[in-house]
C-alpha positions in Angstrom: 37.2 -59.6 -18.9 40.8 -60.3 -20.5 41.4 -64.1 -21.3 44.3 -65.6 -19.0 46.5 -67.4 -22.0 44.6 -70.1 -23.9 43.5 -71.8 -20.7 39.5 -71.0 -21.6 39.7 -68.9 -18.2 39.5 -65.4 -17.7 42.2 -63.8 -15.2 39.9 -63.5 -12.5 38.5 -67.0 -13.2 42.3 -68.4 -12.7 42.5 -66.0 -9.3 39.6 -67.6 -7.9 40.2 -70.7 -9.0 43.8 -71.5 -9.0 45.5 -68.5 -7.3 47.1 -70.1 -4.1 45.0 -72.7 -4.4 45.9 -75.6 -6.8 48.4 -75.7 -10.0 48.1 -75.6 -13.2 49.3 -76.1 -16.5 49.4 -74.4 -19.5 50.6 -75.8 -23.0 52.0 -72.9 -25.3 50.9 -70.2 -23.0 54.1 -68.7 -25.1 53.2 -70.2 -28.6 55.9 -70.5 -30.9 58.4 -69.3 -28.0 62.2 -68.9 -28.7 63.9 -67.7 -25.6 64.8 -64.1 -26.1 68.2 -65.3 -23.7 70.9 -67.6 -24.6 73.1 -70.1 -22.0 76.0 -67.9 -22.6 74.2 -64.3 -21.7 72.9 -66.0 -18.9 76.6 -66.8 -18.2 77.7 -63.4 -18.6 75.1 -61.7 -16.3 76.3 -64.4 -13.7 80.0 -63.5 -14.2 78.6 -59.2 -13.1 79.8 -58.7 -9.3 76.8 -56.9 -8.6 74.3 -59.4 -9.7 72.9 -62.1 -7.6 73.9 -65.5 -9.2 74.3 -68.8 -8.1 75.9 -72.3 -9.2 74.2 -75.3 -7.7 76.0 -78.7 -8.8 74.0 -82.1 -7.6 77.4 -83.6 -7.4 80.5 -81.3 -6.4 84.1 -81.7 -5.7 83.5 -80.7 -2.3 80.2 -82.6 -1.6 76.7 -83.0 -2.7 74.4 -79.9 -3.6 77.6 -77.7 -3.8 76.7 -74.2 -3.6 78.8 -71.3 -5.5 77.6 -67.9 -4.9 78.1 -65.6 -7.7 79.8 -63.5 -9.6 80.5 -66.6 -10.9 84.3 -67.1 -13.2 85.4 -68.6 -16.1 87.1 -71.4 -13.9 83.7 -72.0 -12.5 82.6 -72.8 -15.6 85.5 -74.8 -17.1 85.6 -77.4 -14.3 82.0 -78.3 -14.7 80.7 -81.8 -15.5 78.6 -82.6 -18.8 75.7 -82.9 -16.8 73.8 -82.3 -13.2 74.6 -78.9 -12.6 71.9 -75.6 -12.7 72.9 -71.6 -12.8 70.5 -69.4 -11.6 70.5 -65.5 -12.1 67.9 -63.3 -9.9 66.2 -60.0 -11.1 67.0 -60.8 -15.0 63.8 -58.5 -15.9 66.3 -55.2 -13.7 69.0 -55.8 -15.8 67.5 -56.6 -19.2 64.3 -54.5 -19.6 63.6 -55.8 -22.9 62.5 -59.1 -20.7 59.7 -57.3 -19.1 57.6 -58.2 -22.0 57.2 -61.5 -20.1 55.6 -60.5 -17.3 53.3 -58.4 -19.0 50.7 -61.0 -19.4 50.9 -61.6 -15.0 50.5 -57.8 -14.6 46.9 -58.2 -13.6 48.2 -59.3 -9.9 49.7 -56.6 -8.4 52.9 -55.0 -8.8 53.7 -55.0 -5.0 53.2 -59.3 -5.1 55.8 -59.7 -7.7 59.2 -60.3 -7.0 61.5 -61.0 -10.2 62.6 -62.8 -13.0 64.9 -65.5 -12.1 66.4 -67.7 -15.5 67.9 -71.0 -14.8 70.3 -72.5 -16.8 70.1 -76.1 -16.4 72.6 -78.7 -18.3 71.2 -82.8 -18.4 69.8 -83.9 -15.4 70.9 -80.6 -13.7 68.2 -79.9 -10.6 68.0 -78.4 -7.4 66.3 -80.6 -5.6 62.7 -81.3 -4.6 61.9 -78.4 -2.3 58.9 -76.0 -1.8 58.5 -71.9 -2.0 56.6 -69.8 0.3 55.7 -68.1 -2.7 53.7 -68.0 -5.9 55.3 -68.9 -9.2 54.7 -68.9 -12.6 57.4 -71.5 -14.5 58.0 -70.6 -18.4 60.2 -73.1 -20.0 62.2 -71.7 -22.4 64.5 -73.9 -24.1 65.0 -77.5 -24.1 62.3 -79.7 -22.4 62.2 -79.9 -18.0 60.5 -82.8 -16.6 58.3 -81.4 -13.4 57.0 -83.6 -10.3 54.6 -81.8 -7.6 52.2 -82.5 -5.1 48.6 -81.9 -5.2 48.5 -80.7 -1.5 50.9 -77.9 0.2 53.3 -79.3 2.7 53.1 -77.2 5.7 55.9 -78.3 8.0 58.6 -79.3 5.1 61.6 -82.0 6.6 64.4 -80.9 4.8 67.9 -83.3 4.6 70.4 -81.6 7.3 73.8 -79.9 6.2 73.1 -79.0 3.0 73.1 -75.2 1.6 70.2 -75.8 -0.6 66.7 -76.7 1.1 65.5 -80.1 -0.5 63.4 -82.7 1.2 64.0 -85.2 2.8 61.1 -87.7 1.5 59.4 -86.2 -1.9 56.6 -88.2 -3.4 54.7 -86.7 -6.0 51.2 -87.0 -7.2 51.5 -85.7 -11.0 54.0 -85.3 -13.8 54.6 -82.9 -16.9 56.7 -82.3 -19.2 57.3 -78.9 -20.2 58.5 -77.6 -23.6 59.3 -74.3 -25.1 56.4 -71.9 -24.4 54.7 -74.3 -21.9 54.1 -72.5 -18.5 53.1 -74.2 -15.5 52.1 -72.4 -12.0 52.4 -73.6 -8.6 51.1 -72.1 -5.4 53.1 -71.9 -2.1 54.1 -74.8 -0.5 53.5 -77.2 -3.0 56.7 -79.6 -3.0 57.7 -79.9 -6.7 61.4 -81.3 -7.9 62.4 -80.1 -11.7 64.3 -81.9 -13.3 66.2 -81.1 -17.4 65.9 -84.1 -19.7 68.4 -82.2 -22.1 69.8 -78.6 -21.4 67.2 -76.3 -20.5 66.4 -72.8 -19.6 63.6 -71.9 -17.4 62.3 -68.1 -16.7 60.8 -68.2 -13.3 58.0 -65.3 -12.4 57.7 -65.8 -8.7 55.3 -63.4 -6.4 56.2 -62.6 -3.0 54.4 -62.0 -0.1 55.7 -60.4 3.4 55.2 -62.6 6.7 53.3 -61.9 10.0 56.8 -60.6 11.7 57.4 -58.7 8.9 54.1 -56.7 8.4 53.6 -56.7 12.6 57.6 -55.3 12.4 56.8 -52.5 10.0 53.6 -51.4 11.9 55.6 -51.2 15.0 58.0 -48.7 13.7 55.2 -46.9 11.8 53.4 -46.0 15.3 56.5 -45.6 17.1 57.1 -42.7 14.6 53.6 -41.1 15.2 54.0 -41.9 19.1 50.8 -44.2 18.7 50.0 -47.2 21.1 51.3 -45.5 24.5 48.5 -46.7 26.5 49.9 -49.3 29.3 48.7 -52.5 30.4 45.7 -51.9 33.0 44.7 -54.7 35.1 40.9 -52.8 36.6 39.9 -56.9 37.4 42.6 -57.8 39.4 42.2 -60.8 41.3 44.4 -61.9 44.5 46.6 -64.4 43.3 47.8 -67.5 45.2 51.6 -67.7 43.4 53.5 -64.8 43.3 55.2 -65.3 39.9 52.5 -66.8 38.0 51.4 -64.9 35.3 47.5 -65.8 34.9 45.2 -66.3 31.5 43.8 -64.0 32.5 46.4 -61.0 31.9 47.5 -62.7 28.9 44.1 -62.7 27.6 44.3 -58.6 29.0 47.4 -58.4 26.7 45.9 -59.9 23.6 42.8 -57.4 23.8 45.3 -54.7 24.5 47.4 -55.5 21.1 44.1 -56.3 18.9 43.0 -52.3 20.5 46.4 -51.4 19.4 46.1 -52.5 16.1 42.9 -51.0 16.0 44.4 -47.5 17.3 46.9 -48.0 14.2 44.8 -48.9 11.2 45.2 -45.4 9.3 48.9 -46.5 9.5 48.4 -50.1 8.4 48.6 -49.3 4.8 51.2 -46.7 4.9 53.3 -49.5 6.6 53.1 -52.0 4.0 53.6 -49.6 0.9 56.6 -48.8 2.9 57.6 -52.6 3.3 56.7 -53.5 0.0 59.1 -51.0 -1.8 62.1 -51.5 0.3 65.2 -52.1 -2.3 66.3 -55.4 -2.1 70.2 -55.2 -0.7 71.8 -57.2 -4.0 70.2 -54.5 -5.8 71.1 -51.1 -3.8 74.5 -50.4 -5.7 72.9 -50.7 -9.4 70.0 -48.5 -8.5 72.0 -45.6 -6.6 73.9 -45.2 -10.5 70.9 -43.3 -11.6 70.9 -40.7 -8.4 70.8 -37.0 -9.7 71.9 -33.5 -8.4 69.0 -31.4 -7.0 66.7 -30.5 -9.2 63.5 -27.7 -9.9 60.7 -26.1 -11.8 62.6 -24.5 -14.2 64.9 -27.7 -15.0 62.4 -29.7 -15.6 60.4 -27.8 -17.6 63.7 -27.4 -19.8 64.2 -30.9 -20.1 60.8 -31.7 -21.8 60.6 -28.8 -23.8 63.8 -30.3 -25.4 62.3 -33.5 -25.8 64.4 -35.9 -23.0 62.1 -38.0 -21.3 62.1 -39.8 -18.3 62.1 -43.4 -17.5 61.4 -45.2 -14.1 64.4 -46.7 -12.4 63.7 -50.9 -12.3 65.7 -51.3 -9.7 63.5 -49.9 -7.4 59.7 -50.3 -6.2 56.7 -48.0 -6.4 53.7 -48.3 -5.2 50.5 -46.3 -4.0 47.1 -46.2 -2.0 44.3 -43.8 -2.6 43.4 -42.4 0.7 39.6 -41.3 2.0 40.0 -37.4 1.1 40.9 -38.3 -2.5 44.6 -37.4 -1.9 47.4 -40.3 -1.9 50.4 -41.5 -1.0 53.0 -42.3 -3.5 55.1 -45.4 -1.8 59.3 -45.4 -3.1 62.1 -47.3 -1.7 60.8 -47.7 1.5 59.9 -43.9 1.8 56.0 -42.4 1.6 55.2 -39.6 -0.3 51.7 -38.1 0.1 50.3 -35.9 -3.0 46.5 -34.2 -3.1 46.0 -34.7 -6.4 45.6 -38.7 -6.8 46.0 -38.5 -10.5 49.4 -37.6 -10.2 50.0 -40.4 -7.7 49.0 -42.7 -10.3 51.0 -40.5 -13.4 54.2 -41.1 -11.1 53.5 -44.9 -10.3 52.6 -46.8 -13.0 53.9 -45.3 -15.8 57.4 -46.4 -16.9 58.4 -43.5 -19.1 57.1 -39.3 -18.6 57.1 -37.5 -21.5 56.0 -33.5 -21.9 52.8 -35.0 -21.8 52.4 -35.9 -18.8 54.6 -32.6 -17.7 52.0 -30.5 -18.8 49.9 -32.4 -16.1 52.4 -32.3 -13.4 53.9 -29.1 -13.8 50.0 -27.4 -12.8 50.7 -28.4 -9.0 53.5 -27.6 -7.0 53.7 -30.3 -4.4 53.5 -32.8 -7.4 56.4 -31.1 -9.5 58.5 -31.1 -5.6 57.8 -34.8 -5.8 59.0 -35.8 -9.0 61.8 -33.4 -8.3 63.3 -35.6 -5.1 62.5 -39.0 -7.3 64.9 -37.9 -9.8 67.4 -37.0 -7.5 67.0 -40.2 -5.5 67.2 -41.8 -8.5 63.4 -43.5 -9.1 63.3 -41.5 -12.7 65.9 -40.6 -14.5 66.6 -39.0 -18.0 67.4 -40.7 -21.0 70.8 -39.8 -22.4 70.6 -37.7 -25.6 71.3 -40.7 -27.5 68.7 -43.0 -26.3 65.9 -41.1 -27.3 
């Protein structure tokens, strides 16, 4: 099994170990890291009007925790204090591809978990408060040195200070301490209060891994049967008993109810997975505008084959999610954008999911089987692959 860093465990040690469980720190994970990002490119990227940024000063002109929502301005940046202020950029690894190289080492959790790259920018002392994530994350310092604080038990029912437009809590007392330097990585499960703080300035790249709630999966199920007209069967009440209050509504039909939703459920689990690939790949909003660039005209066969036999190539959009299941006859069903694709051949399901680039290799594959070449055929024109320009190749 493949080692996880220098920690002594494997990767599926960590997962059973660690993996929403407890956290864990890892000196020189990254050995002999130099941040592949500087302040002022992080800057830049937070200046773009189409990418999700943020300014968070502990003490602002108009009040504590000051918020400024990107794109962020020169002014923003002139009028700052020396120290006590943090700039955060989401979804660094979409618009610099050459940062994916960090998150290769994470890759054995699946794709669908993972949310982005986020890189702070943090000057002295800059913070955003002691808080907690519903969500995994992996922390990579990358410049400078960042003093964390955390608890050694989730906090379930966080009390946050009111009137602020960060979260940050309202009492933090923390069981351990590190200091992390260049290379150093530390992970912390969900809920987990923690409060990071720069003892000079700092940059930290931030792998975090989502996951969707109850209402969220239970929503997407919902719409999923209401398409296939599943779950139709009413309430039936066969054990009625004469009531004594009119209006009363007894345990006993809300117990009916419960058994009628856990049958419904039942009704809809070949759906259950088709539902979540769905939810899964849904295009986050901030992102929308910058993956659309890459749509394409229709395309075919004969287009396509072209293409390769002059050597373009295609590469997978970042901007947008894939994912897949294998279903029981061997076929699948290739998961874009929210959308569901279903392929016999479950080889090609794979070939059009997790590779990042299609060459005339893989063509030759693809081009055998009609339904898959139709496939690939409305990705490009949605814009999940995309050919590169004659002098990218």
């Amino acid at each position: 099994m493949s080692a996880f860093f220098n920690t002594g465990l494997t990767q599926q040690q960590f997962l059973q170990q660690y993996w929403q469980k407890k956290p864990l720190l890892i000196r020189q994970a990254f050995k002999d890291f130099e941040s592949p990002l500087t302040r002022d490119e992080l800057a830049g990227l937070a200046c773009e009007p189409e990418i999700e940024s943020r300014l968070i000063e502990e003490y602002g002109e108009d009040g504590a925790w000051q918020v400024t929502s990107g794109p962020l301005s020169e002014e923003d940046f002139e009028r700052l204090p020396a120290t006590h202020w943090t700039m955060l950029v989401q979804d660094v690894d979409k618009h610099l591809p050459e940062l994916q190289t960090l998150i290769d080492p994470f890759r054995f959790i699946p794709d669908w978990r993972r949310d982005d790259l986020m890189v702070s920018y943090a000057a002295e002392h800059g913070s955003v408060g002691a808080h907690t994530d519903g969500y995994d994350v992996f922390l990579l310092q990358g410049m400078g040195t960042r003093r964390w604080q955390f608890s050694d038990k989730p906090v379930k029912d966080p009390q946050l200070i009111a009137d602020l437009d960060v979260q940050i809590l309202e009492t933090f007392e923390p069981d351990q301490t590190w200091d992390l330097e260049p290379g150093d990585v530390l992970y912390l499960p969900p809920h987990f209060a923690h409060h990071g703080v720069a003892l000079n300035d700092c940059m930290t790249f931030s792998i975090g891994f989502r996951a969707p709630s109850k209402t969220d999966i239970l929503d997407a199920v919902i719409n999923a049967m209401l398409e296939q007209e599943l779950g139709k069967d009413r309430y039936s009440d066969s054990e009625l008993l004469v009531v004594q209050y009119q209006h009363k509504i007894s345990q006993q039909a809300v117990s009916e109810i419960k058994q009628l939703l856990h049958e419904a459920i039942d009704d809809a689990e070949p759906i259950i997975a088709s539902a979540l690939g769905r939810l899964v790949t849904e295009t986050k909003t901030s992102l929308l505008e910058l993956a659309e660039e890459n749509a394409s005209d229709k395309t075919d066969f004969e287009t396509l084959a072209l293409q390769f036999e002059q050597g373009k190539v295609l590469e997978k959009n970042l901007y947008y999610r894939f994912a897949w299941i294998k279903n029981n006859d061997n076929s699948g069903q290739l998961f874009f954008a929210g959308e569901a694709y279903t392929l016999d051949n479950i080889e090609h399901v794979i070939l059009l999911t997790e590779n990042t680039r299609l060459k005339s290799t893989q063509w030759q594959q693809l081009c055998q089987n009609a339904q898959s070449v139709e496939v690939l055929s409305q990705l490009i024109v949605e814009g999940g692959w995309f050919w590169h320009k004659p002098d990218e190749t």
